[in-house]
C-alpha positions as CSV (number, residue, x, y, z in Angstrom):
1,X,70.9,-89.1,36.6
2,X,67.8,-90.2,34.4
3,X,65.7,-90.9,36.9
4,X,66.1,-87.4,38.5
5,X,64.9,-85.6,35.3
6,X,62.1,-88.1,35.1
7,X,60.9,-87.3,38.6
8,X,61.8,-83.2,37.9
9,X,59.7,-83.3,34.8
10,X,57.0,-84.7,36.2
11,X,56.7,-82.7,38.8
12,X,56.6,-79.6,36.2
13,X,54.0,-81.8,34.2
14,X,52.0,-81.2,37.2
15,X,52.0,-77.7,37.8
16,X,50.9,-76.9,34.3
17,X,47.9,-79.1,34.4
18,X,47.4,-77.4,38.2
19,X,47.9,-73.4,36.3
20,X,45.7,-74.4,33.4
21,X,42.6,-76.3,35.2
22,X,43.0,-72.7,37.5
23,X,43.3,-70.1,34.6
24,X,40.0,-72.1,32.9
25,X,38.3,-71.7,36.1
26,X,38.9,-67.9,36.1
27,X,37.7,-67.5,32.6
28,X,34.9,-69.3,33.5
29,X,34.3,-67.3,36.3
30,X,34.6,-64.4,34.4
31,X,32.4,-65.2,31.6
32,X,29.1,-66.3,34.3
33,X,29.7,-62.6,35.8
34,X,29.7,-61.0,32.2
35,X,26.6,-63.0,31.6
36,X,25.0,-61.7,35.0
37,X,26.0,-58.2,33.9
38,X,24.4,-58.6,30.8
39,X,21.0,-60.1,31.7
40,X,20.8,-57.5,34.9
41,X,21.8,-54.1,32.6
42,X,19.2,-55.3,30.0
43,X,16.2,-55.8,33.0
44,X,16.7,-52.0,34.4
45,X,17.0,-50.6,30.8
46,X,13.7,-52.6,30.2
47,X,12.3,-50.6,33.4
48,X,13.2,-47.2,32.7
49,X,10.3,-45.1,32.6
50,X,10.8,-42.6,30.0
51,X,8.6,-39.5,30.6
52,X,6.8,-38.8,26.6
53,X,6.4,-34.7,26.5
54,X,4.0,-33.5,24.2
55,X,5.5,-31.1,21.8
56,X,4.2,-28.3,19.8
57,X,4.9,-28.6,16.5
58,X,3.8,-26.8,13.4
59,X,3.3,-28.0,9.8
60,X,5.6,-26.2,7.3
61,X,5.5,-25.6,3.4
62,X,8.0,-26.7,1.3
63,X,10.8,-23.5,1.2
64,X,12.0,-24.7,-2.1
65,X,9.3,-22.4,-3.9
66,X,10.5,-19.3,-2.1
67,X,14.4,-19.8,-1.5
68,X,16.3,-20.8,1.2
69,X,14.3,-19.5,4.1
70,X,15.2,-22.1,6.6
71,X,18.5,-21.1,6.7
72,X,17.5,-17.2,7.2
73,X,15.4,-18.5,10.3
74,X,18.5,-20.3,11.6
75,X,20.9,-17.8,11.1
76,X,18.5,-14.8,12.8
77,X,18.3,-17.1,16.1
78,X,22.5,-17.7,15.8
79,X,22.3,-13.8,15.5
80,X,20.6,-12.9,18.8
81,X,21.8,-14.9,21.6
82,X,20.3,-12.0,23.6
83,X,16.3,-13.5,22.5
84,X,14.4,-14.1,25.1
85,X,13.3,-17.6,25.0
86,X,9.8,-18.3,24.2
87,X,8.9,-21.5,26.0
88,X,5.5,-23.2,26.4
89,X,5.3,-24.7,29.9
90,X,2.4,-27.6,30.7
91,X,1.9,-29.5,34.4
92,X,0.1,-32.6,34.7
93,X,-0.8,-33.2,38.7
94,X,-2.2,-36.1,40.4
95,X,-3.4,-35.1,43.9
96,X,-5.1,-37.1,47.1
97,X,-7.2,-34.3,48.7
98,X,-9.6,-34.8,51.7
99,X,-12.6,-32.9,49.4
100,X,-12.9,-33.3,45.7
101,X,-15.3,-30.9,45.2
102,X,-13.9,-27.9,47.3
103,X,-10.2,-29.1,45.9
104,X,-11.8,-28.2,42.6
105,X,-13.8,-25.1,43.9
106,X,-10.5,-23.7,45.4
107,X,-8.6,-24.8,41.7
108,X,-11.0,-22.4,40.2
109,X,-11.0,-19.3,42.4
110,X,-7.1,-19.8,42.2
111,X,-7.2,-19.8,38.2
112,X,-10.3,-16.6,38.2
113,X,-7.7,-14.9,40.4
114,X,-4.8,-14.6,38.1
115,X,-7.0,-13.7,35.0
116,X,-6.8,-17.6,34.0
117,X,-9.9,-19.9,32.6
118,X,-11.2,-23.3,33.3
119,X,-11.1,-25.5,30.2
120,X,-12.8,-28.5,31.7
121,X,-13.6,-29.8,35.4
122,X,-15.3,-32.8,36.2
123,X,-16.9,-34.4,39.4
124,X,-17.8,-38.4,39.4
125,X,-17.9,-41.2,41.8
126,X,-15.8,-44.7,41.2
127,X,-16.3,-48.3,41.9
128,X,-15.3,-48.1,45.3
129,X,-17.8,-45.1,46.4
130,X,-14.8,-42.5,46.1
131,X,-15.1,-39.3,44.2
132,X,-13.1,-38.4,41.9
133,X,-12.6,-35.6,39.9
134,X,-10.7,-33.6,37.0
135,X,-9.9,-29.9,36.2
136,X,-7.8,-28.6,33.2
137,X,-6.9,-24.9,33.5
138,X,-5.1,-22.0,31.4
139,X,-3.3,-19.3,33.6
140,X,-0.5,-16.4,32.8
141,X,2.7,-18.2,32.1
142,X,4.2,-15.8,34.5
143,X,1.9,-17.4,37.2
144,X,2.7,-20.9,36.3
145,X,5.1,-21.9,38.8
146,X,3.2,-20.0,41.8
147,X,-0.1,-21.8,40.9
148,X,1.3,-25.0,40.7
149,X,2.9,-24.6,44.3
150,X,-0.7,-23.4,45.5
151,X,-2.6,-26.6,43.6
152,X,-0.3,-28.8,45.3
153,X,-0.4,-27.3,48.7
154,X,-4.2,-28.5,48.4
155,X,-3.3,-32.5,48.4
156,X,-2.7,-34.7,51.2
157,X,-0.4,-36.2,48.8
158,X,0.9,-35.7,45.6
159,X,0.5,-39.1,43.9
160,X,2.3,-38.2,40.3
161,X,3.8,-34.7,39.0
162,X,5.0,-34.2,35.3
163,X,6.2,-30.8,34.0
164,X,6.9,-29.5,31.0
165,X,8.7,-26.1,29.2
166,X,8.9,-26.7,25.8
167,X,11.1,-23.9,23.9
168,X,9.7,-22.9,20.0
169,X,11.4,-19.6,19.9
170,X,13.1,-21.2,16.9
171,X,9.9,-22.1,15.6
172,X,8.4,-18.7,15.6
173,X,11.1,-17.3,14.3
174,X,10.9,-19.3,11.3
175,X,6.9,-19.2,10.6
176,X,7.5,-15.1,11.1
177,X,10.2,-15.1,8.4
178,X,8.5,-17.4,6.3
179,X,5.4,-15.1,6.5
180,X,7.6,-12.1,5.9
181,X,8.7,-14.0,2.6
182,X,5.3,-14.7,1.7
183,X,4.4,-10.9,1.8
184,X,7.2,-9.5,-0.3
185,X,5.8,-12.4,-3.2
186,X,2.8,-11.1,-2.8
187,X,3.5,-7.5,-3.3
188,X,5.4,-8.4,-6.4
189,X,2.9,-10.5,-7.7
190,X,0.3,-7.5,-7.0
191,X,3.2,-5.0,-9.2
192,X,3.0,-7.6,-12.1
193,X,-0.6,-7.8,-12.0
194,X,-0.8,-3.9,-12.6
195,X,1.2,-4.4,-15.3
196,X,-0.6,-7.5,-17.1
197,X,-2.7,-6.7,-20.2
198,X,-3.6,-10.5,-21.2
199,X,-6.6,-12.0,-19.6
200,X,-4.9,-15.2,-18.9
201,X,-1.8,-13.3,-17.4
202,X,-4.6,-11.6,-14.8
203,X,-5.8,-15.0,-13.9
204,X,-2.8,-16.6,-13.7
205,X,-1.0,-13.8,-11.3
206,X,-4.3,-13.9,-9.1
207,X,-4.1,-17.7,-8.6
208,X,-0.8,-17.2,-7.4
209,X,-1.7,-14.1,-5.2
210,X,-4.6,-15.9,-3.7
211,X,-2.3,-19.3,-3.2
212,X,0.4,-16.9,-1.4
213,X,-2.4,-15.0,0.6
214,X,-3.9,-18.5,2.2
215,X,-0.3,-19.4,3.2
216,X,0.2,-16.5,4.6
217,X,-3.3,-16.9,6.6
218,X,-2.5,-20.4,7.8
219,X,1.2,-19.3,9.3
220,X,-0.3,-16.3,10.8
221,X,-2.6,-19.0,12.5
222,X,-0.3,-21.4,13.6
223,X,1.5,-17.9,14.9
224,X,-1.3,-17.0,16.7
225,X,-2.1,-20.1,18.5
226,X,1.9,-20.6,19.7
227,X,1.8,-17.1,20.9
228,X,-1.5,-18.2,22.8
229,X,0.0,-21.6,24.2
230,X,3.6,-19.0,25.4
231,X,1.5,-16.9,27.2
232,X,-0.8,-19.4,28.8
233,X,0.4,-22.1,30.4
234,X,-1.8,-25.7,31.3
235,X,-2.1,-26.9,34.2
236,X,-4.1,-30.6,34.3
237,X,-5.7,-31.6,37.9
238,X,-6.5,-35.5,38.7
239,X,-8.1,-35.4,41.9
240,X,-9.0,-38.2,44.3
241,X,-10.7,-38.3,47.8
242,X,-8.9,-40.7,50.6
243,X,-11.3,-42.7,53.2
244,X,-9.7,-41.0,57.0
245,X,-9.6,-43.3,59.6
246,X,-9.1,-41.6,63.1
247,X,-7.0,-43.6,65.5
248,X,-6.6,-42.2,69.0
249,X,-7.1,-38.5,67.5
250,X,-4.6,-39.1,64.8
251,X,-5.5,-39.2,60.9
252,X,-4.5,-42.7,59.5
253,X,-4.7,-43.3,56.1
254,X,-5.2,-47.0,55.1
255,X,-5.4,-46.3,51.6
256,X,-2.0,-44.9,50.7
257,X,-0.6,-47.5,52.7
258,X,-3.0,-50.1,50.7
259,X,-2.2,-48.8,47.6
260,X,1.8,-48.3,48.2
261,X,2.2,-52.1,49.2
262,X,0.2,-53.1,46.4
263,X,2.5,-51.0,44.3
264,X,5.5,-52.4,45.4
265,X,4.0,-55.9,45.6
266,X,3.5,-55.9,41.6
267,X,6.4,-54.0,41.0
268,X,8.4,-56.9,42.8
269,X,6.1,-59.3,41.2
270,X,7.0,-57.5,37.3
271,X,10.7,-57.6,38.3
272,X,10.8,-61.6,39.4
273,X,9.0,-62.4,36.5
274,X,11.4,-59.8,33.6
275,X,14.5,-62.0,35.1
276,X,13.2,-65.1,35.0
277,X,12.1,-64.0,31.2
278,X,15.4,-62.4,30.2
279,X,17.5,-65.4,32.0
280,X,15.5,-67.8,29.4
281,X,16.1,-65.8,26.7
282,X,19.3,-65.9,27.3
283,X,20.1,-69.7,28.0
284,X,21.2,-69.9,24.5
285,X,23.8,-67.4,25.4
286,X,25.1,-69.3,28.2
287,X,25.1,-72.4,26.4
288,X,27.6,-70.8,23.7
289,X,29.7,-69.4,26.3
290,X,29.9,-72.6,28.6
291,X,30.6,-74.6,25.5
292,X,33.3,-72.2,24.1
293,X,34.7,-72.1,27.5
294,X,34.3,-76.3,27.9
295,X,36.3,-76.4,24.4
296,X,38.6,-74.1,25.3
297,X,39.8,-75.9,29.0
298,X,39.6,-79.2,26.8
299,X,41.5,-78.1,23.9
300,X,44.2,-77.0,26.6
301,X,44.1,-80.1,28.6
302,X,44.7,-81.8,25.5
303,X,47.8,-79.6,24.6
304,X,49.3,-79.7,27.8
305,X,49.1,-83.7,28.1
306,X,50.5,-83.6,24.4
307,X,53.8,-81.3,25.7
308,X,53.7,-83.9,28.8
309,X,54.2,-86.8,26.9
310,X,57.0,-85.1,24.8
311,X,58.8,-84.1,27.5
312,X,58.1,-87.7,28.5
313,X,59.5,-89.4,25.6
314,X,62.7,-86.9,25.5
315,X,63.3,-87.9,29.3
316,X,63.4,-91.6,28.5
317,X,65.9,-90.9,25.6
């Protein structure tokens, strides 16, 4: 009878070194894919192109001096869902075109058409005998969206497109109330001033109406020139020519194809060379992780032979 529970105890000593060396295998296993996970989520975030859009933003007084008009602004636009929106909307375009020049020509008759003005257009050759060329235009915001479509429909390919509609109804709604604030001091200060008799009270109140009245000039600028910036929208132009190749009467472009295996080439290049980067970064990381695992699979082989010889010693008894 003692031999059989020697033999049966072994035979369970076994199976728990077998369960343990599996169940530290699977942690390992587990931790190398959390590590992979890791290094991989942190290379896409690192190549996530975040589109910057320029925003319109006006410099306020302090509101201390003339109570709490902030919160008047706020409350009149939570008063009237019904606004309309007031929204500033900018393009930036980056076309191939066959022409340059008549690209640009066309740009501008487009732009005359709908009441809109050229800011800036510019014709110039590059390095490799191409021309290029620029146009920034201002049109009726109402015409923004048609013009755009017609611009683009000019290109053999539209390299790059970035939109924006930025929304300052809050904005105006505040510099308006502020400059309706503004007003009321200064028609008091004007009452008081009536009223003064002391030289020093005179110059005192027409500091102050003279401080109020170049506030109330610079909002009703910054007012004006959002108003100017709602109703007419940007539209910016890069334009450059593409080399044709005819091939058995068909237009082949070597250039875009030139270009877009370039492109990819260096993008492939950026991404092998982020990985490798992040991966050595992050050898420190693995290191801890292998050696907590390592200590872990140890420290258990350890206990288990400990319970082994126990049950080993209790056998022989």
């Amino acid at each position: 009878m003692p031999k059989t529970k020697k033999t049966s105890t072994l035979k369970f000593d076994r199976k728990l070194i077998i369960l343990g060396s599996i169940a530290g295998i699977l942690v390992l296993i587990f931790a190398v894919i959390q590590i992979l996970n890791l290094v991989t989520t942190n290379n896409r975030s690192a190549n996530t192109v975040f589109s910057s859009k320029a925003f319109l933003s006006a410099p306020m007084m302090d509101s201390s001096s003339f109570g709490n008009i902030e919160e008047v602004s706020l409350d009149l636009v939570a008063e009237a869902p019904s606004l309309i929106r007031q929204k500033i909307d900018t393009a930036s375009l980056v076309l191939l075109v066959d022409n340059v020049s008549d690209s640009i020509n066309n740009i501008k008759n487009v732009t005359l058409g709908v009441d809109g003005y050229i800011t800036n257009s510019n014709i110039y050759e590059n390095g490799d005998d191409l021309i290029q060329g620029n146009i920034t235009i201002r049109i009726p915001s109402e015409n923004f969206e048609s013009i755009l479509n017609q611009i683009k429909s000019l290109a053999v390919k539209v390299e790059n497109e970035s939109t924006s509609s930025d929304d300052v109804t809050e904005q105006i709604i505040d510099i308006e109330t502020r400059i309706e604030n503004l007003e009321i001091l200064e028609e008091q200060y004007r009452k008081i001033l009536k009223t003064a008799t002391k030289t020093e009270d005179v110059l005192k109140i027409t500091r102050e109406i003279n401080n109020v009245r170049q506030q109330i000039e610079s909002f009703e600028g910054q007012l004006k020139y959002i108003n100017e910036a709602v109703s007419m929208s940007t539209i910016s132009v890069n334009l450059k020519a593409i080399a044709d190749v005819q091939v058995f009467g068909l237009t082949w472009k070597p250039l875009i194809i030139l270009k877009q295996a370039l492109r990819n080439m260096v993008a492939g290049i950026l991404d092998y060379v982020e990985t490798i980067i992040y991966l050595i970064f992050y050898i420190p990381v693995i290191a801890v992780w292998l050696t907590t695992i390592g200590v872990v699979i140890l420290g258990g082989y350890k206990l288990v032979l400990f319970i082994l010889s126990k049950f080993k010693k209790r056998s022989k008894k």
